[in-house]
C-alpha positions as YAML, in Angstrom:
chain: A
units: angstrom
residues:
- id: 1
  name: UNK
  ca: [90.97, 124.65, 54.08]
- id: 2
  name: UNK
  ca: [88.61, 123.32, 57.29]
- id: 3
  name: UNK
  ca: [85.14, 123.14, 56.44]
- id: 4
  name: UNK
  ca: [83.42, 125.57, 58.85]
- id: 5
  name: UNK
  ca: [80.39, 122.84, 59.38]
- id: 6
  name: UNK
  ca: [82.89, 120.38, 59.81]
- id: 7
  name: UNK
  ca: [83.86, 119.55, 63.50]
- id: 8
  name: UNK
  ca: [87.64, 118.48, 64.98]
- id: 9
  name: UNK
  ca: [85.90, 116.87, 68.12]
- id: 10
  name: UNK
  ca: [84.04, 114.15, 66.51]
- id: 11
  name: UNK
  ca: [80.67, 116.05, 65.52]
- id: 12
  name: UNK
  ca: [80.13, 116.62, 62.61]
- id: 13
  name: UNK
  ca: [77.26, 119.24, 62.22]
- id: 14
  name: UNK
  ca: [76.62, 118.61, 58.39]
- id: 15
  name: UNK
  ca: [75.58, 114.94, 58.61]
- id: 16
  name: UNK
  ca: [73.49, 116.14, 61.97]
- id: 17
  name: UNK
  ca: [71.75, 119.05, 59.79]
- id: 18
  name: UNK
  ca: [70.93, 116.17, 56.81]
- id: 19
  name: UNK
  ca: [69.97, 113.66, 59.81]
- id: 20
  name: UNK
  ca: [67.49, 116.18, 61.36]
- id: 21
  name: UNK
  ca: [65.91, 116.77, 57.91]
- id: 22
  name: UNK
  ca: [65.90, 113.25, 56.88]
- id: 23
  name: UNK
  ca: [63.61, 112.57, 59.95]
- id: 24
  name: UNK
  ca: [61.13, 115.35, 58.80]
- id: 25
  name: UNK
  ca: [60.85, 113.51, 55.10]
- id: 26
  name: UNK
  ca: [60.30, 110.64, 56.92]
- id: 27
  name: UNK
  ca: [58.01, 111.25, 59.66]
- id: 28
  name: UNK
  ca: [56.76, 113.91, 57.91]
- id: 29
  name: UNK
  ca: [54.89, 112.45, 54.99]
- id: 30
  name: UNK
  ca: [55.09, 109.22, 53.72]
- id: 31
  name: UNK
  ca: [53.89, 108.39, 49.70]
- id: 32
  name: UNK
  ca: [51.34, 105.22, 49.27]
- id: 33
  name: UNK
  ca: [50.41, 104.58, 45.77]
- id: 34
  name: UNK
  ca: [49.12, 107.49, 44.01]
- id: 35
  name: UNK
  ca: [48.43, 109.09, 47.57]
- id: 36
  name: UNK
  ca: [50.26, 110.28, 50.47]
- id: 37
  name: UNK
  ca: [49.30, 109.93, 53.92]
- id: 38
  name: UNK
  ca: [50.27, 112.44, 56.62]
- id: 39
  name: UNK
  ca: [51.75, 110.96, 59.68]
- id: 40
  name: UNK
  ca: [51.44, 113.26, 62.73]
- id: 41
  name: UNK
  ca: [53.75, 112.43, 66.33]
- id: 42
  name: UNK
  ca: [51.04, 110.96, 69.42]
- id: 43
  name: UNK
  ca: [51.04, 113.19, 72.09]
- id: 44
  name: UNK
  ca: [53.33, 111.09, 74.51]
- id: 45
  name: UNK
  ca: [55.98, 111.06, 71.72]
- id: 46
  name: UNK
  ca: [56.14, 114.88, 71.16]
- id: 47
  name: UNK
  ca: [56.16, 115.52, 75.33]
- id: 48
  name: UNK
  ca: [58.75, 112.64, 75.18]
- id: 49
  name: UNK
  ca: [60.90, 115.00, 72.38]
- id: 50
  name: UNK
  ca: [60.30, 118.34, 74.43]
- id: 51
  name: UNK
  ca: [61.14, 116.86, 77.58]
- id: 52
  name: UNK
  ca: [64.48, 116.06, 75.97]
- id: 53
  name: UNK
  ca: [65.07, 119.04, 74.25]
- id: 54
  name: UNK
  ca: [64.40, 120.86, 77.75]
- id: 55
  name: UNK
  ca: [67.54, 118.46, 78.68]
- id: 56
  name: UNK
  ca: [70.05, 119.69, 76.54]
- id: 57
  name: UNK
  ca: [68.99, 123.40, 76.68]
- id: 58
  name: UNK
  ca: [69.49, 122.97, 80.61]
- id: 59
  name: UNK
  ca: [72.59, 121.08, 80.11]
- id: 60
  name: UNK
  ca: [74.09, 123.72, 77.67]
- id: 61
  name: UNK
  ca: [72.82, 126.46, 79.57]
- id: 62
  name: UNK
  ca: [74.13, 124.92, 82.93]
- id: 63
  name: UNK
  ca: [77.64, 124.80, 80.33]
- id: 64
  name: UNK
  ca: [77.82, 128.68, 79.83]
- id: 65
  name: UNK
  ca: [77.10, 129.48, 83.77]
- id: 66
  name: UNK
  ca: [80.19, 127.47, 84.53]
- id: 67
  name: UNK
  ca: [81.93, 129.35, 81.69]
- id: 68
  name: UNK
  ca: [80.86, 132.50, 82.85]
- id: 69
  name: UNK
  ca: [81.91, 131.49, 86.56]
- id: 70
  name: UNK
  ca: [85.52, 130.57, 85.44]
- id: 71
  name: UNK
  ca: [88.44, 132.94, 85.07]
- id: 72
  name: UNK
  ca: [89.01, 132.22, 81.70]
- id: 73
  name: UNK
  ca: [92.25, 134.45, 82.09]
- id: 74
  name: UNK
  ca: [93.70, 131.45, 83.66]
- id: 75
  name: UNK
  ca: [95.22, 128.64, 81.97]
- id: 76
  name: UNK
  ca: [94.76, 126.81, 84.25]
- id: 77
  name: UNK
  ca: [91.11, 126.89, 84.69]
- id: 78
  name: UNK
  ca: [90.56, 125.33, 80.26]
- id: 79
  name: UNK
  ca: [91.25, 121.78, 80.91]
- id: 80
  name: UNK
  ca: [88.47, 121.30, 82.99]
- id: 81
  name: UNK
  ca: [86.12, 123.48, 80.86]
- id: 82
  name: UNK
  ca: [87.32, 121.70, 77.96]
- id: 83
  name: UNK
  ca: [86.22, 118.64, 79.21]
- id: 84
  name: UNK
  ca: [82.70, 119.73, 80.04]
- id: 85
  name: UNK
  ca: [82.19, 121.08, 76.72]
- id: 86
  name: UNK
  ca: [83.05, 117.98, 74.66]
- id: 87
  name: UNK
  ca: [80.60, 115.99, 77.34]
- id: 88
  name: UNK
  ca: [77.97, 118.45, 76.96]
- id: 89
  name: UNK
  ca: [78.04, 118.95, 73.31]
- id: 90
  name: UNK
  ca: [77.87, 114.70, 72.77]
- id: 91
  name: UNK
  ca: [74.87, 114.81, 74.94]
- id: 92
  name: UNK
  ca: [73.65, 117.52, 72.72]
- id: 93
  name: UNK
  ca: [74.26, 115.66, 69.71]
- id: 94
  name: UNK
  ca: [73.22, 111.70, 70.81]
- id: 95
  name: UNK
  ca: [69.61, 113.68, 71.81]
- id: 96
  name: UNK
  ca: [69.45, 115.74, 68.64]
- id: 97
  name: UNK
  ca: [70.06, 112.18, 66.82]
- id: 98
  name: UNK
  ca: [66.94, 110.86, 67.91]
- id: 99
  name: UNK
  ca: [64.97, 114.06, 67.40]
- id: 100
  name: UNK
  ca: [61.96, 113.58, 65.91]
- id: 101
  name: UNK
  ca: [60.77, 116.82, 64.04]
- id: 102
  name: UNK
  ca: [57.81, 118.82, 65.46]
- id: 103
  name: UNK
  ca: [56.22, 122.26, 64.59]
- id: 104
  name: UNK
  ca: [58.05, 125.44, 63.54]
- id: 105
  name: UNK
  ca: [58.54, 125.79, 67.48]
- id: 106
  name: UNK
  ca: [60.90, 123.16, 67.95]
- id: 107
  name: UNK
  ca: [62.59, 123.55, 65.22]
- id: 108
  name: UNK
  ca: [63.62, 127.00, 66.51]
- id: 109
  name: UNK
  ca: [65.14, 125.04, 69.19]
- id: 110
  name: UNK
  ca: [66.55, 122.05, 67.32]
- id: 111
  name: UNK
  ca: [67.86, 125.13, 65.04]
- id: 112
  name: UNK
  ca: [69.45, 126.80, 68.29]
- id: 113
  name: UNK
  ca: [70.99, 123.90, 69.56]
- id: 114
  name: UNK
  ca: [72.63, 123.15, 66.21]
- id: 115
  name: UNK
  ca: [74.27, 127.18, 66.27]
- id: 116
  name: UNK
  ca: [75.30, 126.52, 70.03]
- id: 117
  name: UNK
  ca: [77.21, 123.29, 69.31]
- id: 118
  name: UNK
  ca: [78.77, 125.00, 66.19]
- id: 119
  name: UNK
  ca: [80.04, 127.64, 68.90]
- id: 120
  name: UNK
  ca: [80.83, 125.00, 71.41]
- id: 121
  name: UNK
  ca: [82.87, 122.78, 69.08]
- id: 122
  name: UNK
  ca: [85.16, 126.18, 67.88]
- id: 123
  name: UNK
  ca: [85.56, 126.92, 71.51]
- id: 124
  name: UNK
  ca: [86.52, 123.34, 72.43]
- id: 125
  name: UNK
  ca: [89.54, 123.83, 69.78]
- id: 126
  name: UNK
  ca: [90.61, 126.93, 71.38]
- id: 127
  name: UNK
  ca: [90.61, 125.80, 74.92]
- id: 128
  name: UNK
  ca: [92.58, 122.25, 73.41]
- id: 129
  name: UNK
  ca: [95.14, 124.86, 72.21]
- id: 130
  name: UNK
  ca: [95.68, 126.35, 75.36]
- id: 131
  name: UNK
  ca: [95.65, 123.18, 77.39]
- id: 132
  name: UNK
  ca: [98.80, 122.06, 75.38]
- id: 133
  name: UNK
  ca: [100.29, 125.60, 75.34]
- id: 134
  name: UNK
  ca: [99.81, 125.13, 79.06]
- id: 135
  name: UNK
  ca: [101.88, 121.99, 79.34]
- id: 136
  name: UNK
  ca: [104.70, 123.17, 77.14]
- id: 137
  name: UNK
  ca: [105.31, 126.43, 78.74]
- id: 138
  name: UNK
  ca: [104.74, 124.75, 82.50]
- id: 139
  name: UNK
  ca: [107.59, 121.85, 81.44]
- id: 140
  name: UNK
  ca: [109.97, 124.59, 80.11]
- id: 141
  name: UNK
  ca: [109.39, 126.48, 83.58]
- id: 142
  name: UNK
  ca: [110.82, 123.18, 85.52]
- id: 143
  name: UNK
  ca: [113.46, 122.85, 83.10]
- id: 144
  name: UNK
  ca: [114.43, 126.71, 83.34]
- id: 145
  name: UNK
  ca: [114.22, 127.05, 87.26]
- id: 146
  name: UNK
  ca: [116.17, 123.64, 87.57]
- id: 147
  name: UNK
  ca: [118.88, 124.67, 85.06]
- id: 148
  name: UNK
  ca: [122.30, 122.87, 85.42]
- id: 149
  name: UNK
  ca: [123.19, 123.40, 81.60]
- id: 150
  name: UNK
  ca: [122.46, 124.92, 78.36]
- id: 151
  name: UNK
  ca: [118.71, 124.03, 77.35]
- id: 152
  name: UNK
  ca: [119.18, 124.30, 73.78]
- id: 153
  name: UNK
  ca: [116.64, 126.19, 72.92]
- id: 154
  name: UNK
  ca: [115.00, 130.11, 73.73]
- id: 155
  name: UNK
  ca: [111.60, 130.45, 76.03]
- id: 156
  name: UNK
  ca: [110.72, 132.99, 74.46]
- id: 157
  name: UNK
  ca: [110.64, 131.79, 70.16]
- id: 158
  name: UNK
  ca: [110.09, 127.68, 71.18]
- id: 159
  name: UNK
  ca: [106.75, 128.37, 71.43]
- id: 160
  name: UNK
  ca: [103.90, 128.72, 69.14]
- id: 161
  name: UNK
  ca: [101.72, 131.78, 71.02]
- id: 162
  name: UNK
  ca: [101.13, 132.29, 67.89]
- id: 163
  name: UNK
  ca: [98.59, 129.03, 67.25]
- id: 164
  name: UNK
  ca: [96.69, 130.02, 69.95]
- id: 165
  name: UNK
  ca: [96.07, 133.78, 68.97]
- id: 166
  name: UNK
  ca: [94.54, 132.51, 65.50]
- id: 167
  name: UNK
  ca: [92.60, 129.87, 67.40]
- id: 168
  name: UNK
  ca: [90.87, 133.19, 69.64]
- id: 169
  name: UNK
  ca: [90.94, 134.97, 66.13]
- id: 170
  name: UNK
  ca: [88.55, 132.32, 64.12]
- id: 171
  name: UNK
  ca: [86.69, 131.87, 68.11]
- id: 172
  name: UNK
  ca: [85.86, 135.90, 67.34]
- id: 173
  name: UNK
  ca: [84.92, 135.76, 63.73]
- id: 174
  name: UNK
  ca: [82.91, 132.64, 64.05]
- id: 175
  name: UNK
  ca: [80.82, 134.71, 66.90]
- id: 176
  name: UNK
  ca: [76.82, 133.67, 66.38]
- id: 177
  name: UNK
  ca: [74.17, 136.33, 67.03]
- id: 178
  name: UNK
  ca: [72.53, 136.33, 70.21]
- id: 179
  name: UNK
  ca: [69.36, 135.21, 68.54]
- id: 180
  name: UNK
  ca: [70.37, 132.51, 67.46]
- id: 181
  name: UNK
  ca: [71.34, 130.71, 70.09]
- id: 182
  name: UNK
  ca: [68.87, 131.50, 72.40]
- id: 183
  name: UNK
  ca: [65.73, 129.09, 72.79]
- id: 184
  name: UNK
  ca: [62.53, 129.90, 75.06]
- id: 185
  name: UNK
  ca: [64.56, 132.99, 76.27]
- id: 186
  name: UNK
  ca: [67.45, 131.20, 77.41]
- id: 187
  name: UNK
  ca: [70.65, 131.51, 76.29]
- id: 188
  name: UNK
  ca: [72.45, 128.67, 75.61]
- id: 189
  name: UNK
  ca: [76.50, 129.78, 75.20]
- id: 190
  name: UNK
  ca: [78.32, 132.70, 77.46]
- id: 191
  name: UNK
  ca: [78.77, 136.19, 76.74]
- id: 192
  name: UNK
  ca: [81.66, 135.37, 73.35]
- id: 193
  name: UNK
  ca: [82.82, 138.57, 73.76]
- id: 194
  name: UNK
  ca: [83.71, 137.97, 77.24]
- id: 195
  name: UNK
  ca: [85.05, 134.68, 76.48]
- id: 196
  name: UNK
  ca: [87.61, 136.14, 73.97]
- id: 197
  name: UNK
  ca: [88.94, 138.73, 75.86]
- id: 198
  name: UNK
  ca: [89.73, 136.56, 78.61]
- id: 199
  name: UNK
  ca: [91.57, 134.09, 76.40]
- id: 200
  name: UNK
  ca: [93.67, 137.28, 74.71]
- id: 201
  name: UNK
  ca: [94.40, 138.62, 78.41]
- id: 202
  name: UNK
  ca: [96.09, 133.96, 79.06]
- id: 203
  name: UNK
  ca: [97.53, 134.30, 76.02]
- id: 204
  name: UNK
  ca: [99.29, 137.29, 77.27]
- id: 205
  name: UNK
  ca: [99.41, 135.96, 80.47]
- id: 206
  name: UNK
  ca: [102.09, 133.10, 78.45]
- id: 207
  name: UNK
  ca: [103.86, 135.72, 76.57]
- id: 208
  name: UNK
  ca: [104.86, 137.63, 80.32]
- id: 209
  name: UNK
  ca: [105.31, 133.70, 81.51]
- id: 210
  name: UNK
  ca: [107.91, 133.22, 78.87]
- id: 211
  name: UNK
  ca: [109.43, 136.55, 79.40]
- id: 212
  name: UNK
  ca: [110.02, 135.73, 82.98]
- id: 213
  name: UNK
  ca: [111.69, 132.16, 82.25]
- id: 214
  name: UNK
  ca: [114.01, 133.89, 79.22]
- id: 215
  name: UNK
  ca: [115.18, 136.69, 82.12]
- id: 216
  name: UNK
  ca: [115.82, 134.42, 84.74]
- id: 217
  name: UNK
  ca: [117.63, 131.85, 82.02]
- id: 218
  name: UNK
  ca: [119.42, 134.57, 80.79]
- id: 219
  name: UNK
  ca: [120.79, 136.48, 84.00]
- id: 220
  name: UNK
  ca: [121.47, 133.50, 85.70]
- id: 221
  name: UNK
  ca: [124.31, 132.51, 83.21]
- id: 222
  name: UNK
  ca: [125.56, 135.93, 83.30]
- id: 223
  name: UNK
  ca: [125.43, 136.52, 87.05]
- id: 224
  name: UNK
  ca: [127.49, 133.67, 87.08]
- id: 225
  name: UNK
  ca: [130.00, 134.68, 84.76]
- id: 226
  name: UNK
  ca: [130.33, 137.81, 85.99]
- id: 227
  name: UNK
  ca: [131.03, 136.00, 89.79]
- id: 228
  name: UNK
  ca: [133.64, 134.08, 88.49]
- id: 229
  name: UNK
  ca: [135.86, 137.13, 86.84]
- id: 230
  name: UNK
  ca: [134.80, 139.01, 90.04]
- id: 231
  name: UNK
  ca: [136.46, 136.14, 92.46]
- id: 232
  name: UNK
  ca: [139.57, 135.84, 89.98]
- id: 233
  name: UNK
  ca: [139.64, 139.93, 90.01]
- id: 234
  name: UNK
  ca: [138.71, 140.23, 86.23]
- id: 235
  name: UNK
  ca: [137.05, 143.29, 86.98]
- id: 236
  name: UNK
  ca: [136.75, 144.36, 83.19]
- id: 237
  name: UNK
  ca: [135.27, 141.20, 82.60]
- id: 238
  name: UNK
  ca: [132.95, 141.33, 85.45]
- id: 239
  name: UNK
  ca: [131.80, 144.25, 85.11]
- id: 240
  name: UNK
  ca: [130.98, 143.71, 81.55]
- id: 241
  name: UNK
  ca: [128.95, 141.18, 82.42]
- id: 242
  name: UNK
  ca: [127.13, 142.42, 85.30]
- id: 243
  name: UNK
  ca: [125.80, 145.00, 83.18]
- id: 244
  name: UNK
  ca: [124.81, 142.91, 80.84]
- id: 245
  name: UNK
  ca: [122.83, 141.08, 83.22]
- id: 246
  name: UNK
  ca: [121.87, 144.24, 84.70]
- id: 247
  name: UNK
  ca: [120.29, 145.64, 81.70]
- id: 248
  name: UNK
  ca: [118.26, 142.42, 81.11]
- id: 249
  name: UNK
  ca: [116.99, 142.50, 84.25]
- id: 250
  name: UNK
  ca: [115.98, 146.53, 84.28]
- id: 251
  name: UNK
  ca: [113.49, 145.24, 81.70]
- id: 252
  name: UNK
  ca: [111.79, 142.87, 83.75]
- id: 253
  name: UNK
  ca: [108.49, 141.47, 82.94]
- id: 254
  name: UNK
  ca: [105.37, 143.25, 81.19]
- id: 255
  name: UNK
  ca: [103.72, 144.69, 84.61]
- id: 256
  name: UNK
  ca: [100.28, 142.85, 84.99]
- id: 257
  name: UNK
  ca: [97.72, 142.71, 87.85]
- id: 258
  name: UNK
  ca: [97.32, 138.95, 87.44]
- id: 259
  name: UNK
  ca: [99.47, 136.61, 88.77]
- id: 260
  name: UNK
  ca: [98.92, 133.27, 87.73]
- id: 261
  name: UNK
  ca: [101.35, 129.86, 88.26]
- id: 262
  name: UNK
  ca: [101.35, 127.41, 85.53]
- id: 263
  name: UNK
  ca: [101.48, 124.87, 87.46]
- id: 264
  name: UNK
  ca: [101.90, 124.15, 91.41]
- id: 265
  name: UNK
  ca: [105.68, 123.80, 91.51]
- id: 266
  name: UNK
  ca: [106.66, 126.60, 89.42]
- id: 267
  name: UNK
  ca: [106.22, 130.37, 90.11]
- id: 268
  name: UNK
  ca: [103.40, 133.27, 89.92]
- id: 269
  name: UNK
  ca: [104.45, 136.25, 87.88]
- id: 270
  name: UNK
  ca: [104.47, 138.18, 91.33]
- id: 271
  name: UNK
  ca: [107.02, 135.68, 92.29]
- id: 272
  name: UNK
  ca: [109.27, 135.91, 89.02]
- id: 273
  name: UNK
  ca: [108.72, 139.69, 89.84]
- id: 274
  name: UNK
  ca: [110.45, 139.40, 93.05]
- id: 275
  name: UNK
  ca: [113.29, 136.83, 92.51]
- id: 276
  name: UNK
  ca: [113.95, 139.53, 89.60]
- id: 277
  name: UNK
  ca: [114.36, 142.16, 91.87]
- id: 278
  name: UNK
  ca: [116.47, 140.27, 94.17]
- id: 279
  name: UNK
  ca: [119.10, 139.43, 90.94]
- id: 280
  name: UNK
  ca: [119.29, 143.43, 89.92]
- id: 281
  name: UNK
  ca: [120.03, 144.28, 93.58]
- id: 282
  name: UNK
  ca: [122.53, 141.64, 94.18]
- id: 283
  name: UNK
  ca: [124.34, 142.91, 90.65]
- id: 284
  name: UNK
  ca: [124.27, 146.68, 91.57]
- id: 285
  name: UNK
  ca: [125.90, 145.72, 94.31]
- id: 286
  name: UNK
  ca: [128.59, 143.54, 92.99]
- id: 287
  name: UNK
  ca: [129.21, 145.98, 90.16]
- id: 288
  name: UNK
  ca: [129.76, 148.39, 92.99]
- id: 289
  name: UNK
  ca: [132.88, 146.58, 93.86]
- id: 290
  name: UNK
  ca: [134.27, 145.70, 90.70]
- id: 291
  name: UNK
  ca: [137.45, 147.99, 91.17]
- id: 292
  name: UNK
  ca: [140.81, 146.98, 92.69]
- id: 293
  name: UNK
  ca: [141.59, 150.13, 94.01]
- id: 294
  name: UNK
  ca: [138.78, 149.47, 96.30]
- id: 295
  name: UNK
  ca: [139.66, 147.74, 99.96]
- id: 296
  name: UNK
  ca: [140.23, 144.21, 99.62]
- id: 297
  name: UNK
  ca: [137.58, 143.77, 102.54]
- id: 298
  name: UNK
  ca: [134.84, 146.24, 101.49]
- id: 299
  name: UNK
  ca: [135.11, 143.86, 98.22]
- id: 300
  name: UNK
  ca: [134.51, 141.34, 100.28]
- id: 301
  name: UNK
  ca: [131.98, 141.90, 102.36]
- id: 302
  name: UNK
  ca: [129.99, 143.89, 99.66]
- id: 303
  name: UNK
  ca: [130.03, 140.48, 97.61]
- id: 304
  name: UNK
  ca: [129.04, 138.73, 100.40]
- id: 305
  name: UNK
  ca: [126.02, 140.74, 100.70]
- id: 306
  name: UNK
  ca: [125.33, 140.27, 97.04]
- id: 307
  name: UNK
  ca: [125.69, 136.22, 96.96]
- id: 308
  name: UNK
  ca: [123.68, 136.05, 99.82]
- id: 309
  name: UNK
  ca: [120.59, 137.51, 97.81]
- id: 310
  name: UNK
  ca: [121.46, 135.28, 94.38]
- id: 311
  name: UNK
  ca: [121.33, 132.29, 96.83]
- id: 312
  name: UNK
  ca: [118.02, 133.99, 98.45]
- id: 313
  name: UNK
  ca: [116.60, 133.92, 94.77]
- id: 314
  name: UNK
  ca: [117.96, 130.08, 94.33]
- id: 315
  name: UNK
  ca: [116.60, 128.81, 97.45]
- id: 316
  name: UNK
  ca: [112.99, 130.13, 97.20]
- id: 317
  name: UNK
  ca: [113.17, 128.58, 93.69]
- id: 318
  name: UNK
  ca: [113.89, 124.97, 95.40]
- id: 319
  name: UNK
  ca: [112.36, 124.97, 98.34]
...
């Protein structure tokens, strides 16, 4: 099991802890004979220690704003804030290195900068998490839209959401009090509660993503199928798969007022939304037909009308 004071990202908040209190042995009091002799910081050294613990606070605190700023919701959007974290939280740690230890005072800070990185670092996992999510789900999106053959494999279960949820789950229970990381009434990490529900709302935002690539996999083949028997007047046939295809598509994606692309070539969830629509009309309309004793040119030109909006859906998905 992970040691909770253990770090992924390189920083490892144990041996900083021991560091930190090594310095106060040393600079603290050193033994000579029989006596000791108590060795105090000169006044240019201790400005020189506040001045840099002023740094980092700023630096961390300048961290949440951009946090707060972001719209976490969006995959998108953790790459970058990934990024910023794991520079932030090495400045953090390089200056907390070569902290030498002061009054109770700073040590409320060096003690609040040591909570904040422990936050930072679980947060930095989380957002790594969803980065690669990100990737997987946007290449399966190319793959699905671009379909020519099978794929081998389901949107919708080749996917590990379920990595990411326990990531946000130990993000939640490793929350630090307020307090704590707060230093000379500043607060040095985001609002975590805001944070978290923003990640649960993009990891749903990759479950409606997948949803949408599985439906449009799915009906695709079956439109198809159901053309073919339609053209060769297998109307049995056709119309068994046209409402197939119809059914899938009745369920449509989870409803959601954010519509975010994965990536710039593939498609918002407004977008799948649409093209959807576009398939369940075209297949009404077919499945309208799908009788011989009906005209040989109302068949006709009622499946004209119905390719025409399957190759609408195709070519806003290449162009």
């Amino acid at each position: 099991m992970e040691d909770p004071d253990r770090s992924t990202d390189g920083f490892d908040l144990e041996d900083l802890r021991e560091e930190v209190a090594r310095r106060k042995l040393l600079l603290g009091v050193a033994v000579l004979g029989g006596g000791s002799l108590l060795i105090t910081q000169s006044d240019s050294t201790q400005k020189d220690d506040t001045d840099k613990l002023d740094q980092v606070e700023t630096r961390l605190v300048d961290v949440a704003g951009q946090i707060h700023a972001a719209d976490l919701a969006n995959p998108r959007e953790t790459s970058f804030l990934h990024n910023e974290i794991t520079q932030a939280v090495k400045s953090v740690t390089d200056a907390l290195d070569q902290h030498d230890p002061g009054g109770p005072q700073t040590e409320q800070r060096v003690a609040a900068l040591i909570a904040a990185i422990d936050h930072y670092n679980t947060l930095a996992r989380t957002l790594n998490t969803g980065t690669t999510l990100l990737s997987q789900v946007a290449d399966s999106e190319l793959e699905v839209l671009r379909h020519k053959r099978n794929l081998g494999y389901e949107p919708v279960t080749a996917f590990d959401l379920g990595s990411f949820e326990e990531s946000i789950t130990r993000l939640s229970q490793s929350k630090k009090d307020p307090e704590t990381v707060t230093s000379n009434g500043r607060k040095l990490v985001p609002n975590q509660s805001q944070v978290i529900d923003s990640l649960r709302v993009q990891r749903d935002v990759f479950d409606r993503h997948l949803t949408a690539q599985q439906t449009y996999l799915d009906t695709a083949m079956t439109i198809e199928s159901g053309i073919r028997a339609h053209e060769q007047s297998q109307y049995d046939t056709a119309r068994s798969k046209l409402s197939q295809a119809r059914e899938t598509l009745s369920s449509g994606i989870p409803q959601t007022e954010l519509s975010y692309r994965l990536s710039n070539a593939g498609l918002s969830l407004e977008q799948y939304a649409t093209l959807l629509d576009l398939r369940r009309e075209g297949v009404s309309k077919l499945l309208s037909v799908c009788d011989e004793s009906i005209p040989e040119k109302e068949r006709r030109t009622v499946a004209n009308t119905a390719l025409n909006l399957f190759f609408e859906v195709r070519q806003t998905v290449t162009n």
